[in-house]
C-alpha positions as CSV (number, residue, x, y, z in Angstrom):
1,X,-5.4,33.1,67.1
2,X,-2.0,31.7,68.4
3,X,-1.4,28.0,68.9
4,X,-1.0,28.3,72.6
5,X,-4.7,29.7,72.7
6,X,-5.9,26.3,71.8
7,X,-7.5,23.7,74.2
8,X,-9.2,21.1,73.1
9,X,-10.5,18.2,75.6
10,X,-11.8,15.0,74.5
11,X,-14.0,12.8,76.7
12,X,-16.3,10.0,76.5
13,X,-16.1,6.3,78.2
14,X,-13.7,3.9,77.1
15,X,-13.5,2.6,73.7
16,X,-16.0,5.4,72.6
17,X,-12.7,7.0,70.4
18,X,-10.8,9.7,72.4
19,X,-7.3,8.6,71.7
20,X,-7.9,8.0,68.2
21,X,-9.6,11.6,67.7
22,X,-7.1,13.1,70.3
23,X,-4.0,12.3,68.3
24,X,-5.8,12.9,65.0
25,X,-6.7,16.5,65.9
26,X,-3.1,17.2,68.0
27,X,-1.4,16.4,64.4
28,X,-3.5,18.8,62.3
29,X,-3.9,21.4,64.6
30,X,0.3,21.3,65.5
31,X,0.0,21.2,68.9
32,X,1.2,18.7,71.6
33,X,-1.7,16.0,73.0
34,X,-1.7,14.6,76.2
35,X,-3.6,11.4,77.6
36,X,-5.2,10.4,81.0
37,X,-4.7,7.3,80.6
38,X,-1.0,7.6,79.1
39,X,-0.3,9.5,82.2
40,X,-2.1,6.8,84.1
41,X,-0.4,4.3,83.4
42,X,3.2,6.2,83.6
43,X,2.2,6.0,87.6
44,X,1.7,2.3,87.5
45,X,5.3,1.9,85.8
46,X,6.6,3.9,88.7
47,X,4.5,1.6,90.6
48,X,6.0,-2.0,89.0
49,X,3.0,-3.0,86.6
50,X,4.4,-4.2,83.5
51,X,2.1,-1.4,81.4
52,X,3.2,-2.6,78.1
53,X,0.7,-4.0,75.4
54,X,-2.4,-2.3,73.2
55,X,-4.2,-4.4,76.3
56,X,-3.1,-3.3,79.3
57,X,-6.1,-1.6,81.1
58,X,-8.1,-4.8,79.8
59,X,-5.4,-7.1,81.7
60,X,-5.6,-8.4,85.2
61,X,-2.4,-5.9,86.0
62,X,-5.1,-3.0,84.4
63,X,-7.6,-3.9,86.6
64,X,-5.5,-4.4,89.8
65,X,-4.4,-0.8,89.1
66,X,-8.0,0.6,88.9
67,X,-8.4,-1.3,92.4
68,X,-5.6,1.1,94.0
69,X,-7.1,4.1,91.9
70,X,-10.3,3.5,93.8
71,X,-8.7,3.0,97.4
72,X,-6.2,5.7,96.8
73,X,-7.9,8.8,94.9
74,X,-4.3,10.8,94.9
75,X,-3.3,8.9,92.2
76,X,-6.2,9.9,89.8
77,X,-5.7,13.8,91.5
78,X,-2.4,14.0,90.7
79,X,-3.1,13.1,86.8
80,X,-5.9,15.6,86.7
81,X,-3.7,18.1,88.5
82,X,-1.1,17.8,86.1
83,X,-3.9,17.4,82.7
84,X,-5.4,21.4,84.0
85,X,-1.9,22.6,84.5
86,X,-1.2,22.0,80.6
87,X,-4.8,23.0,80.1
88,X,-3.9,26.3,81.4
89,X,-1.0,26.6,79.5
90,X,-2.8,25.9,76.3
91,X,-2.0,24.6,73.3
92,X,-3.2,21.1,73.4
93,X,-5.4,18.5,72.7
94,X,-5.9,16.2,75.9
95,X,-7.9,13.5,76.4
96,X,-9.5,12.7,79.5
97,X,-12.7,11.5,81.3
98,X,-13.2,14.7,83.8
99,X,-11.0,17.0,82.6
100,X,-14.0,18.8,81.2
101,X,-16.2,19.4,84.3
102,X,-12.0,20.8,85.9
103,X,-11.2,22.9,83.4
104,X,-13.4,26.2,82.7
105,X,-12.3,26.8,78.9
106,X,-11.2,25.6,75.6
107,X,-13.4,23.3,73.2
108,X,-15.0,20.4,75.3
109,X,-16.1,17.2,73.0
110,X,-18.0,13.8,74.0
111,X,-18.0,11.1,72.2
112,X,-20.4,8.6,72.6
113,X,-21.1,5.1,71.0
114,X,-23.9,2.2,71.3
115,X,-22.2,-0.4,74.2
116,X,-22.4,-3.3,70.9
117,X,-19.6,-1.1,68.9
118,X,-17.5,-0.2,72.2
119,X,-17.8,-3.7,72.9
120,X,-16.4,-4.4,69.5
121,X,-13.8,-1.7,69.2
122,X,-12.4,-3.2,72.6
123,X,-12.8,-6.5,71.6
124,X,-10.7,-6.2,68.2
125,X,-8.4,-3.5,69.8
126,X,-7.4,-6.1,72.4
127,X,-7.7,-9.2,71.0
128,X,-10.4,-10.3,73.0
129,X,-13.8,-12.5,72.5
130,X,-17.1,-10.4,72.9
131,X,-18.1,-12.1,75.5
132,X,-14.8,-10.9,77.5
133,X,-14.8,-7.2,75.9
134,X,-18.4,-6.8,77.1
135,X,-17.8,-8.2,80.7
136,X,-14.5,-5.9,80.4
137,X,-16.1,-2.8,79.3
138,X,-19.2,-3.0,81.7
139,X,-16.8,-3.6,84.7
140,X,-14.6,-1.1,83.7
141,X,-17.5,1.9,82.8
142,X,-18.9,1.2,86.3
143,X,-16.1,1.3,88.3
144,X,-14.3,4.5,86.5
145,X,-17.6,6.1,87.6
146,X,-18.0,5.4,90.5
147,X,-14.6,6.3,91.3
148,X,-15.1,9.5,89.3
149,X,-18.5,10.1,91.6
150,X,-16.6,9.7,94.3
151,X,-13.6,12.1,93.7
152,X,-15.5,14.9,92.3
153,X,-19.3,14.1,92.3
154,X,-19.5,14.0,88.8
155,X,-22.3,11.9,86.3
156,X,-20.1,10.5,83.8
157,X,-22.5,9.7,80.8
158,X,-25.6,11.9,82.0
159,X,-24.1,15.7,82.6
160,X,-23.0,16.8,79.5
161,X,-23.1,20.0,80.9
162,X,-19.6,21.1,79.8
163,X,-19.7,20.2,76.5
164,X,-19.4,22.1,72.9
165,X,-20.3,19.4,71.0
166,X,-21.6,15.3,72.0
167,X,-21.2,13.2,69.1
168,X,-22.2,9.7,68.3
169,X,-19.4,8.0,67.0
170,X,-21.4,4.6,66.7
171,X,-21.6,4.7,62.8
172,X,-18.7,6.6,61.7
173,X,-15.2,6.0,60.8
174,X,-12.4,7.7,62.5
175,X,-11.9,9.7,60.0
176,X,-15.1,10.6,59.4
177,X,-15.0,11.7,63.5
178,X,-11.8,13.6,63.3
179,X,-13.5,15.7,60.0
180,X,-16.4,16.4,62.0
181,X,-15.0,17.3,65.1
182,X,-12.0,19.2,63.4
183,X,-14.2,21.3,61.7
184,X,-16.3,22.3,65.1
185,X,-12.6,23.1,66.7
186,X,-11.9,25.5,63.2
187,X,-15.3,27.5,63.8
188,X,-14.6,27.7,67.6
189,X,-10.9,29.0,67.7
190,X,-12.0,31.0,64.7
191,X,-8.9,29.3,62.4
């Protein structure tokens, strides 16, 4: 098995671990990892949002960007263009919300958590009160699905169709994720 045979996509909604896992699993397995959202929010500098911060799509600028994702679905296209383009050229570990129902190959992951622990993770990730993580999270889990129903038809959170492996992260570290997950990837790509 050669490096560039490897694909592995993570999904899940936010705060549920992908770029934690993503970048974990990129490292070990030596291959490059690419982001959604890092790609996401490289359009909104070209686009004159100030994207800096650990809190950006939890900002007013973040959400005023997910605004002109929903009225202008080019810009999430052109992302997911680019995402099965490096799919297809394989090794890589991307994370992504669709990328999973696009892309007909490689290892396909979910991770899941209870809303309380995303709602925590968010929270302490962006220095915000529960209160505002929660209101944060549930506004920004519907709207990323409906825009993602809307651009491809897909059931973010119910069709797990394309998936290897769903795992609940709710009670386990990151470490403890990357080891289980890492291990799944080994068995799959035979490594």
């Amino acid at each position: 098995m050669h490096k560039k045979d490897i694909v592995v996509i993570v999904s899940g909604l936010a705060a549920s671990g992908k770029s934690t896992l993503s970048r974990l699993l990129a490292e070990r397995l030596g291959v490059e990892r690419y982001s959604g959202g890092e790609a996401l929010k490289s359009i909104a500098m070209k686009k004159g949002y100030d994207t800096s911060g650990s809190r950006w799509w939890e900002s007013e600028a973040g959400m005023q960007f997910l605004a002109l994702r929903e009225k202008d679905g080019s810009l999430d296209k052109t992302v997911d263009e680019e995402l099965l383009r490096l799919a297809h050229r394989g090794g890589v570990v991307i994370d992504s919300w669709v990328l999973p129902w696009l892309f007909d190959g490689g290892f396909k992951v979910w991770l899941k958590a209870d809303r309380d622990v995303r709602v925590e993770r968010l929270a302490k990730r962006a220095g915000l009160s529960l209160e505002e993580a929660r209101r944060i999270l549930e506004e920004r889990d519907a709207r990323n699905m409906e825009l993602y129903r809307k651009l491809y038809g897909l059931k973010l959170g119910e069709d797990f169709t394309p998936f290897h492996l769903i795992l609940d992260t709710s009670r386990l570290s990151s470490e403890e994720v990357f080891e289980i997950v890492y291990l799944a990837v080994r068995h799959y790509f035979d490594l």
